[in-house]
C-alpha positions in Angstrom: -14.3 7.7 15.5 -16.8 5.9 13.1 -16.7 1.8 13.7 -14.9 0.0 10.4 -17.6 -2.7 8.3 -15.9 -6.2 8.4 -14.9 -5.4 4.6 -13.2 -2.3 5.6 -11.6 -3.7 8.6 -10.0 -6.2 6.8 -9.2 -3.9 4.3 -7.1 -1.7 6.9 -5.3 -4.9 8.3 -4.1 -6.3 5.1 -3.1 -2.9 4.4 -0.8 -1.9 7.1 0.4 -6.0 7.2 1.6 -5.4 3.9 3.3 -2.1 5.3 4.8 -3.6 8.3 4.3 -7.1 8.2 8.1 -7.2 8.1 10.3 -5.9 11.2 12.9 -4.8 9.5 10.3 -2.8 7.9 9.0 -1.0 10.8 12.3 -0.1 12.1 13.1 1.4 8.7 9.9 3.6 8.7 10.9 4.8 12.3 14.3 5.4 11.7 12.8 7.8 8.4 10.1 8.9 10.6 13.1 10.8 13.3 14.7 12.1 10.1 13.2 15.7 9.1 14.8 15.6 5.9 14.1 12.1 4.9 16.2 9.2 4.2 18.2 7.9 1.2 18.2 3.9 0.1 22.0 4.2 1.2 21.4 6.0 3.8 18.9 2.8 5.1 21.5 0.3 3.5 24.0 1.6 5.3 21.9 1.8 9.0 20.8 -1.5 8.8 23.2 -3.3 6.9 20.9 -3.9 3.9 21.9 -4.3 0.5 20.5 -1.4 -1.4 18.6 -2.8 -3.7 17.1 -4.6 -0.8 16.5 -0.8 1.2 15.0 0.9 -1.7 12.2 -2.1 -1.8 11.1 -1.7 1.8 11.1 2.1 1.3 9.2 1.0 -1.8 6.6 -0.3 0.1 6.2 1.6 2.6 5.8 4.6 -0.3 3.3 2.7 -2.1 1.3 2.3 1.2 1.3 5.7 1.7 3.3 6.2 4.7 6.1 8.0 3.0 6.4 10.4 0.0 9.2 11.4 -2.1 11.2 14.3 -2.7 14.5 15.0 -4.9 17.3 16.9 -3.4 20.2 17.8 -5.6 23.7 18.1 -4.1 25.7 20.6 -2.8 26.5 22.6 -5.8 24.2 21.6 -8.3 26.3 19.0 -10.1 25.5 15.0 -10.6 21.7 13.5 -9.7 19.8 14.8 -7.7 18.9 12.0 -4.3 15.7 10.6 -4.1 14.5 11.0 -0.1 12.0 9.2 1.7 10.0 11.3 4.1 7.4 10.3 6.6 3.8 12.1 5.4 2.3 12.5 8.6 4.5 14.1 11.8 3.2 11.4 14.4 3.7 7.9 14.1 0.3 6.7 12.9 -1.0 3.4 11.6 -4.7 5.1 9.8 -5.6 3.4 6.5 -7.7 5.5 4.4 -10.3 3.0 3.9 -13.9 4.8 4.6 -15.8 5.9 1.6 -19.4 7.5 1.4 -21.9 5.1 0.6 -24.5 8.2 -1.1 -21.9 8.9 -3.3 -20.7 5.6 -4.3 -24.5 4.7 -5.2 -25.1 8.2 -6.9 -21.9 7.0 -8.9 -23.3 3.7 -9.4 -26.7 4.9 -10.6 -25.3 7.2 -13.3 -23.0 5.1 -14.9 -26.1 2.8 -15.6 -27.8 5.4 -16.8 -24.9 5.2 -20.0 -25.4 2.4 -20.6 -23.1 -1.0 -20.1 -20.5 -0.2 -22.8 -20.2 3.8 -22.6 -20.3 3.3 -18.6 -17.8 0.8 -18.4 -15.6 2.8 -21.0 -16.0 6.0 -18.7 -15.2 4.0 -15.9 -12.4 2.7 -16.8 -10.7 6.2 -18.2 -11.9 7.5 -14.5 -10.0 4.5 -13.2 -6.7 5.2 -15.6 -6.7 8.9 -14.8 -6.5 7.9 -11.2 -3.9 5.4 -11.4 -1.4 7.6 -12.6 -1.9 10.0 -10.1 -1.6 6.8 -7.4 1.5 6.3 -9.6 2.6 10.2 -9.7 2.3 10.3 -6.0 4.9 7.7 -5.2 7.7 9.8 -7.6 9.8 7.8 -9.9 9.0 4.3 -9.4 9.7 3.0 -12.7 11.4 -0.1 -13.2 12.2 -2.8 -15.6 10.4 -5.5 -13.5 7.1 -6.4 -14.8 6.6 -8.6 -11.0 7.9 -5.7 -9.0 5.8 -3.2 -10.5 2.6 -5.4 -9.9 3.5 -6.2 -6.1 3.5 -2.2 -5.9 0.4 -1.6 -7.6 -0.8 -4.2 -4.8 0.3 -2.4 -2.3 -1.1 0.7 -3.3 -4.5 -0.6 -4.3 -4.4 -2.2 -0.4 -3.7 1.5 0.9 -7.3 2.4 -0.9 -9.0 -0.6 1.1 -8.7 -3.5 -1.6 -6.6 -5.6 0.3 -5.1 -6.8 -2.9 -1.9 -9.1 -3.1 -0.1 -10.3 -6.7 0.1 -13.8 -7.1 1.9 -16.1 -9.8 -1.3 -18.4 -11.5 0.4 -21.1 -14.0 3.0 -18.7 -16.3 1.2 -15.3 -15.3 0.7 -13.1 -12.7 -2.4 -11.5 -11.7 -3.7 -9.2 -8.9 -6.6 -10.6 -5.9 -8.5 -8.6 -4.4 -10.0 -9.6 -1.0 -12.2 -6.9 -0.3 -13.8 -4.0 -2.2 -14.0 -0.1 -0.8 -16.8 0.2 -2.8 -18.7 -2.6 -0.8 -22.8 -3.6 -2.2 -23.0 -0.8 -4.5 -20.8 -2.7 -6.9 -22.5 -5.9 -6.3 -25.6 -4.0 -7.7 -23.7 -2.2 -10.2 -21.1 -4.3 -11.3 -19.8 -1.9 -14.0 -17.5 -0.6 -11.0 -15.5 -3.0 -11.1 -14.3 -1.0 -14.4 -12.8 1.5 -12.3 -10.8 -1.0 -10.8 -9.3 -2.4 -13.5 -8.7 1.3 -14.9 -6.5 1.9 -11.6 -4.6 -1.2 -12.4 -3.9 -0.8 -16.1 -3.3 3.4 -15.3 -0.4 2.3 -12.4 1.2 -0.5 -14.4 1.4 2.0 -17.7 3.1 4.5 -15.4 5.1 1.8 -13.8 6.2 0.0 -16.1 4.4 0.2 -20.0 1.4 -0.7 -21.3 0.2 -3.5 -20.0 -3.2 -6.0 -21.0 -5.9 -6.2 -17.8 -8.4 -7.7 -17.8 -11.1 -8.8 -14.7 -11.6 -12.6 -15.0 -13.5 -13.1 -11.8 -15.5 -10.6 -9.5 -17.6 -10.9 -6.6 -20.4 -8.8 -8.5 -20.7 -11.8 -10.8 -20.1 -14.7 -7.8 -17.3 -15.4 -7.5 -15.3 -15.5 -3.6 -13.0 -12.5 -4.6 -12.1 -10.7 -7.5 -9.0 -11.8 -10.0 -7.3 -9.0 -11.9 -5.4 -11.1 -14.8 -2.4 -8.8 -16.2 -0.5 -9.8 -19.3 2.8 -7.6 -19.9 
């Protein structure tokens, strides 16, 4: 197995801390884990004596870290919703954060978006960024929700899964996403119009999540700063 860079180790700890930083948490992804079917929010509020509001959120997170997916399942004889289940996405317990990334082709990517030009290349970035995002947001089923502060802390999560060990954070009257570490390591210190894809991700997951939604990058480490501030505005 490949060693982890200091950026990508911290990465993978934030990650699964944000996943399982919480006992309750961990017994919740085991007891889903035995299940082959999956588990229901009542079925979890029920187990542990959870209110379910309060199940669904740590099967929330767990989805948004990527250790369980989704499926519907409609009820004996087709009438009424069909139950969302949470299913584990790998058959053995495993704690692996998908965190490496190919340095060639993050450079290669790097090179050719200067080769736009600053505004086309941070335009195209961007889209890149958007596209992705839904399909982060796609591939953790219906997670819309009314909550502007609950649909950031899960585009936190997810972002932390993809080794940006990013937490949301209130600032003043405003929330806003920090990112502690970046995947995509020195090649967007030397091409800074990365950080577009970023903030594509962010804006692509939130419109999915919960509506359009203003981002805008106030701070990066490309441009000195200690870590990079995502400022959203709903």
């Amino acid at each position: 197995m490949a060693a982890l860079s200091n950026t990508e180790f911290a990465s993978a700890v934030t990650a699964i801390t944000s996943a399982f930083g919480d006992p309750t948490r961990r017994e919740i992804y085991l007891f889903a884990h035995r299940s082959d079917s999956g588990v229901t929010a009542s079925e979890v509020a029920e187990k542990f004596t959870l209110h379910a509001n309060v199940a669904r959120h740590h099967l929330d997170k767990l989805t948004a870290g990527g250790y369980l997916e989704i499926t519907t399942e409609r009820p004996a004889g087709g009438a009424g919703r069909p139950s969302k289940r949470y299913k584990a996405c790998a058959e053995e317990v495993t704690l692996d954060v998908p965190v490496r990334h190919d340095d060639v082709l993050v450079e290669l990517l790097g090179r050719a978006l200067a080769e736009l030009g600053p505004e086309r290349a941070a335009a195209l970035a961007e889209e890149v960024g958007i596209e992705y995002g839904r399909t982060m947001a796609g591939a953790m089923g219906d997670h819309t929700t009314k909550s502007f502060r609950a649909a950031l802390h899960v585009v936190a999560d997810a972002l932390s899964a993809h080794g940006f060990a990013a937490h949301a954070e209130k600032e003043g009257n405003k929330l806003r996403i920090v990112t502690e570490h970046c995947p995509f390591g020195d090649a967007a210190v030397e091409h800074p119009v990365i950080c577009a894809v970023d903030r594509g991700m962010v804006k692509g997951m939130l419109g999915s999540l919960y509506g359009e939604t203003n981002v805008d990058l106030t701070s990066s480490v490309p441009g000195g700063d200690d870590h990079c501030v995502t400022a959203v505005d709903d």
